[in-house]
MIDO-24456 format. One line per 5 residues: number of its first residue (from 1); for each residue x, y, z of C-alpha. Coordinates in nm, 4 decimals, always signed. Layout:
NUM	X/Y/Z  ...
//
This chain:
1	+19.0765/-7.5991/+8.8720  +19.2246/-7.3071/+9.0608  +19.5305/-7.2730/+9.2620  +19.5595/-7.1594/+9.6059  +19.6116/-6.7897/+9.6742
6	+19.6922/-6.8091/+10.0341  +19.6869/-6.5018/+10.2727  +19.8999/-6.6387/+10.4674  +19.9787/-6.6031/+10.8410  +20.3288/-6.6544/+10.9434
11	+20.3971/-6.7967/+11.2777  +20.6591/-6.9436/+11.4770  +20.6066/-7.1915/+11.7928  +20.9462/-7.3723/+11.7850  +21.2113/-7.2985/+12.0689
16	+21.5262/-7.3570/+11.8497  +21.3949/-7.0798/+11.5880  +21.4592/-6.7141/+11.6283  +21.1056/-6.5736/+11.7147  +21.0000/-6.2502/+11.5437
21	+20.8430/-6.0369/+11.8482  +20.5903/-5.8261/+11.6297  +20.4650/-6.1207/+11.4234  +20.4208/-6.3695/+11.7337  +20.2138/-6.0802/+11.9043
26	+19.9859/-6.0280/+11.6023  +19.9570/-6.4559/+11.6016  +19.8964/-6.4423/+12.0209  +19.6327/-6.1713/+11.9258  +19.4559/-6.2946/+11.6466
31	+19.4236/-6.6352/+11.8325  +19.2826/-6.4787/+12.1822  +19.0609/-6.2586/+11.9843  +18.9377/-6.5823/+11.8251  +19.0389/-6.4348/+11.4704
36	+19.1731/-6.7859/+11.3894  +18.9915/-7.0564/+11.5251  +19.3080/-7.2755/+11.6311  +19.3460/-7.4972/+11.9212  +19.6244/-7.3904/+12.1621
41	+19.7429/-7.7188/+12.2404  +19.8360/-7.7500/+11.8316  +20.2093/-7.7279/+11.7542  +20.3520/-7.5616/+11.4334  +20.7189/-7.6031/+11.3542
46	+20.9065/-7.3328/+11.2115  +20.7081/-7.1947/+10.9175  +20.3661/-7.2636/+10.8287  +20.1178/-7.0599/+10.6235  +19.7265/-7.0545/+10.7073
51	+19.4438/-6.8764/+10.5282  +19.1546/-6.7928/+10.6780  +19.0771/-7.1655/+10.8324  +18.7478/-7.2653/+10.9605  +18.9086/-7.4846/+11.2573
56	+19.2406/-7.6286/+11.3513  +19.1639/-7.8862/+11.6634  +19.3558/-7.9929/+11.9350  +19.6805/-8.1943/+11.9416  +19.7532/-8.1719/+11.6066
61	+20.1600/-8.0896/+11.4380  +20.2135/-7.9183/+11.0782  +20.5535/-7.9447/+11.0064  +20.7964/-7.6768/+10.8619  +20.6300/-7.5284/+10.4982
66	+20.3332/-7.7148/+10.5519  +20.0619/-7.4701/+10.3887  +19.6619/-7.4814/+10.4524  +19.4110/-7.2735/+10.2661  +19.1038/-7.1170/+10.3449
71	+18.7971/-7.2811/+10.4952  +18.9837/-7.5572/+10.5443  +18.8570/-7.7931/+10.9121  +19.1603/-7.9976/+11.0454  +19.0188/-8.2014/+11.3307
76	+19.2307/-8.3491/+11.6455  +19.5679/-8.5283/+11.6698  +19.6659/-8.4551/+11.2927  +20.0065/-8.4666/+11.2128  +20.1068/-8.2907/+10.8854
81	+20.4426/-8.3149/+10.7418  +20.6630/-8.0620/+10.5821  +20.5477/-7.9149/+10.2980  +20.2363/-8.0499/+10.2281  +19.9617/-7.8641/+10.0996
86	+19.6085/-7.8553/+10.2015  +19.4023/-7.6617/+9.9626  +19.0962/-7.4627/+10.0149  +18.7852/-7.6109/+10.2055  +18.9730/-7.9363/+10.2632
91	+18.8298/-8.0935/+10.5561  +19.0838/-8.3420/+10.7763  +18.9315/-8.5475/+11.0298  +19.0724/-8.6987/+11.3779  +19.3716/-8.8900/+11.3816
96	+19.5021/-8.9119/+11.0265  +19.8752/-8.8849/+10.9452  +19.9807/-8.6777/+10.6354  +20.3599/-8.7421/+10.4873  +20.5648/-8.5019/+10.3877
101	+20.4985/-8.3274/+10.0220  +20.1113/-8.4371/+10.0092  +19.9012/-8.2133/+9.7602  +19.4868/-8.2714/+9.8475  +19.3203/-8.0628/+9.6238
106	+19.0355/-7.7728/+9.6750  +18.7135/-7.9513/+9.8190  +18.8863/-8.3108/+9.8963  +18.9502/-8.4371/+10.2512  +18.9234/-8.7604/+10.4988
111	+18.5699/-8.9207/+10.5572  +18.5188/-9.0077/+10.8818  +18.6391/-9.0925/+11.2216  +18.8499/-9.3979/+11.2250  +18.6740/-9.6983/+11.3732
116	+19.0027/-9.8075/+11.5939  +19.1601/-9.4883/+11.7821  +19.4457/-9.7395/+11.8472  +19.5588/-9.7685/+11.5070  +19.5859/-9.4237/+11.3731
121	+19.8638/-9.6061/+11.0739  +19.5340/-9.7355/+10.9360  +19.4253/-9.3039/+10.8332  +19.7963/-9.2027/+10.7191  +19.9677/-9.1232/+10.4167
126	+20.3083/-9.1753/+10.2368  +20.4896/-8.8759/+10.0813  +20.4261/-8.7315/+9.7393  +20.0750/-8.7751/+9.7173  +19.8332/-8.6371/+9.5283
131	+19.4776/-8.6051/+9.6297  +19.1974/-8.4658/+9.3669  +18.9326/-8.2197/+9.4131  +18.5904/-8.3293/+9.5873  +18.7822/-8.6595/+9.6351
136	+18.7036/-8.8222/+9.9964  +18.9719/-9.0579/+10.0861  +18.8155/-9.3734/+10.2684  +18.7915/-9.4176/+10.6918  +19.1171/-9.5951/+10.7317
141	+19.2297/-9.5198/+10.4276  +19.6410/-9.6145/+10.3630  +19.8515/-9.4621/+10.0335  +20.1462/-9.5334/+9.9569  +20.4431/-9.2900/+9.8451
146	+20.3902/-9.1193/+9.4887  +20.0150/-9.2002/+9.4497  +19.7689/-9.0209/+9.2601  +19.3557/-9.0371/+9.3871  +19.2344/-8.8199/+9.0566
151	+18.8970/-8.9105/+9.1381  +18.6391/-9.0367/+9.3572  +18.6030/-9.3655/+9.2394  +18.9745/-9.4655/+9.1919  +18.9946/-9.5466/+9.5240
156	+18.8002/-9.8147/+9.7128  +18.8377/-9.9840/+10.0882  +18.6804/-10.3347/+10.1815  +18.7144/-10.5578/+10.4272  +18.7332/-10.6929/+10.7678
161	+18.9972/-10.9395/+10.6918  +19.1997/-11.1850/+10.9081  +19.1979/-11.2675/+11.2748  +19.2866/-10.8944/+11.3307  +18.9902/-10.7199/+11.0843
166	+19.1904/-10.5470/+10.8442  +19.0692/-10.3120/+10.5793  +19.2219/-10.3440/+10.2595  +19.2838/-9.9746/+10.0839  +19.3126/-10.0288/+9.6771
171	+19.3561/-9.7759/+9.4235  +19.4795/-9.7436/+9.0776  +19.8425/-9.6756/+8.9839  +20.0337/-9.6419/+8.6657  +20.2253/-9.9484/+8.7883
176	+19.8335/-10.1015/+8.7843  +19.5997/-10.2003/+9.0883  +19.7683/-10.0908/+9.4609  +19.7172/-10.2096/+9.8004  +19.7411/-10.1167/+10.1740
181	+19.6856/-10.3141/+10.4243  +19.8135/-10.2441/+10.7770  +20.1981/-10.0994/+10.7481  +20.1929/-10.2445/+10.4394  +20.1592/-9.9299/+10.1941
186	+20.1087/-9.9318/+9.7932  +20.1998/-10.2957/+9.7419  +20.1195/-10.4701/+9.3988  +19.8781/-10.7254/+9.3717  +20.1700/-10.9833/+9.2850
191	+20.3499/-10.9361/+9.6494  +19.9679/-10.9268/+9.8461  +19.9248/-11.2649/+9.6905  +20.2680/-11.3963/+9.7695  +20.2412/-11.2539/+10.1023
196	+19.9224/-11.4288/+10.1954  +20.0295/-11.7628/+10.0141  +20.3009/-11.7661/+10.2122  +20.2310/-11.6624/+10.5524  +20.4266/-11.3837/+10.5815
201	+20.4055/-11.1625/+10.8538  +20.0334/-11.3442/+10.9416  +19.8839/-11.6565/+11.1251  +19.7759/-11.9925/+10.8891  +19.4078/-11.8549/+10.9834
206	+19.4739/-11.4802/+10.8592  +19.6622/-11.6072/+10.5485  +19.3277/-11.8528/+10.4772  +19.0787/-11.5648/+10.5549  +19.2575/-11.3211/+10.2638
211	+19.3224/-11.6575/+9.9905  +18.9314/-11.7554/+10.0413  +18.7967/-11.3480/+9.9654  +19.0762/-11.2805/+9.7145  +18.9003/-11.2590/+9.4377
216	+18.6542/-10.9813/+9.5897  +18.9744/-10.8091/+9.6344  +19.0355/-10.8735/+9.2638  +18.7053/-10.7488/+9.1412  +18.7191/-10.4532/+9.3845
221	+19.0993/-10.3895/+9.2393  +18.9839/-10.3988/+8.8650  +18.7288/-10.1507/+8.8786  +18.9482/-9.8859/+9.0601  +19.2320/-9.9598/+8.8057
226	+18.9803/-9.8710/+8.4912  +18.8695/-9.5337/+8.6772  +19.2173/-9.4353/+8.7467  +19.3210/-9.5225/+8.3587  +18.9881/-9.3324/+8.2127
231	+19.1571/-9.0378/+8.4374  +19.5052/-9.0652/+8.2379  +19.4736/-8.6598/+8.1606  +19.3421/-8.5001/+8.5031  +19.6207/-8.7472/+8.6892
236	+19.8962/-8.5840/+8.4495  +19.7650/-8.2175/+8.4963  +19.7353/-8.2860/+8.9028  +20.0545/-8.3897/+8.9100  +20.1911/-8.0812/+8.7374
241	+19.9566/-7.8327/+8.9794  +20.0568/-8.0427/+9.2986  +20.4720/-8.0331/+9.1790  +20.4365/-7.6253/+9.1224  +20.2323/-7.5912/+9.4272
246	+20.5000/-7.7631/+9.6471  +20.7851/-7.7280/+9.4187  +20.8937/-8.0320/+9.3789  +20.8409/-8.3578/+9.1796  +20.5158/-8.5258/+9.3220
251	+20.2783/-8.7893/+9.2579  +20.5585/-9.0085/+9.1126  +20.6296/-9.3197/+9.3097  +21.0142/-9.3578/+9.4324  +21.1779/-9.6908/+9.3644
256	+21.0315/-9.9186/+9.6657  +21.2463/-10.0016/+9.9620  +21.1829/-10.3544/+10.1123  +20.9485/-10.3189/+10.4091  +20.8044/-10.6097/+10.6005
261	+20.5239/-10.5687/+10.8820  +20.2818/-10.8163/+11.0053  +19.9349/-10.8069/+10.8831  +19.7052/-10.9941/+11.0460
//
């Protein structure tokens, strides 16, 4: 596994930020001359680096230190948040939301379009994650803060559930078997089943539709759990590459904060 060496253009397109002439010419150059294929209509916030990128589409927003390597195809309406890091060849598609401090690794990315335009919270993640190389993270895929996808198979999404046709994201955690579901990110099994028993945040019908497939949820939960603990080593040495990378602790979930959001 190798890290990043980014060749990095520096560029500016924030009005409250002292603009250096000489490098925003080069930037207004390179991007007329099609030298970096980047959509006009794309916003970047103070300081971002970019290696040589294969596309960055329209309406998207990196944050400040957000960092993007080369090869890497970041389709429309992404929003990126400070300081993540998107390694070489990663491929983003439409629509996803990316928290702050996210590491995906050479070769991983987003599958997909979503299915529903109109909820882009169902392709977003929480900050400090940690994305593996040639790992695909599901269509509407939802992680919370801290997690850890070392592999391919550590993560699974089923569903349609409930009046509303959820998908259910799982994936393995130190803490054991995770779940998002709607705003609902990185809850433990324990609080999904007291949620649904009862009726929180849901209709009698939605709450009935998850209690009667449970234990496909179970199943699916189990099996993701017992990739993610075979991958004990590569989570430990992708959460030291991601925490250099960025320079900060990642992949290490905070303490939770009570959040309540209706699922059905």
């Amino acid at each position: 596994m190798t890290r990043l060496d980014l060749t990095a253009m520096q560029f500016f397109n924030d009005p409250y930020t002292e603009i250096d002439p000489d490098l925003q010419a080069r930037f207004d150059s390179d991007i007329s001359q099609e030298k970096l294929p980047v959509d006009l209509s794309s916003v970047f916030n103070r300081y971002v680096e970019l290696g040589n990128v294969k596309r960055i589409g329209a309406g998207c927003f990196f944050e400040n230190g957000v960092k993007i390597g080369d090869d890497a195809v970041i389709g429309d309406g992404v929003h990126i948040d400070e300081r993540s890091y998107i390694g070489k060849g990663v491929i983003i598609g439409s629509l996803v939301n990316i928290g702050p401090k996210n590491f995906f690794s050479d070769g991983s990315g987003v599958s997909g379009s979503p299915q529903s335009k109109t909820h882009s919270f169902m392709r977003s993640s929480e900050g400090s994650v940690v994305v593996g190389p040639g790992v695909f993270l599901p269509t509407e895929f939802q992680l919370g803060p801290g997690a850890v996808i070392p592999t391919p198979d550590s993560i699974v999404q089923i569903g349609r559930f409930g009046t509303a046709k959820r998908m259910v994201t799982i994936y393995g955690s130190d803490q054991g078997p995770l779940f998002g579901v709607a705003c609902q990110y990185g809850i433990t099994t324990e609080k999904f089943k007291r949620r649904i028993a009862n009726g929180d945040g849901t209709t009698p019908e939605s709450a009935q539709d998850y209690a009667d497939k449970f234990s496909k949820i179970e199943a699916a939960a189990a099996l993701v759990q017992t990739a993610y603990e075979r991958e004990a080593n590569l989570v430990s040495e992708l959460r030291e590459i991601a925490s250099e990378a960025i320079g900060d602790i990642v992949g290490i979930p905070p303490t939770p904060i009570p959040y309540t959001s209706d699922y059905a």
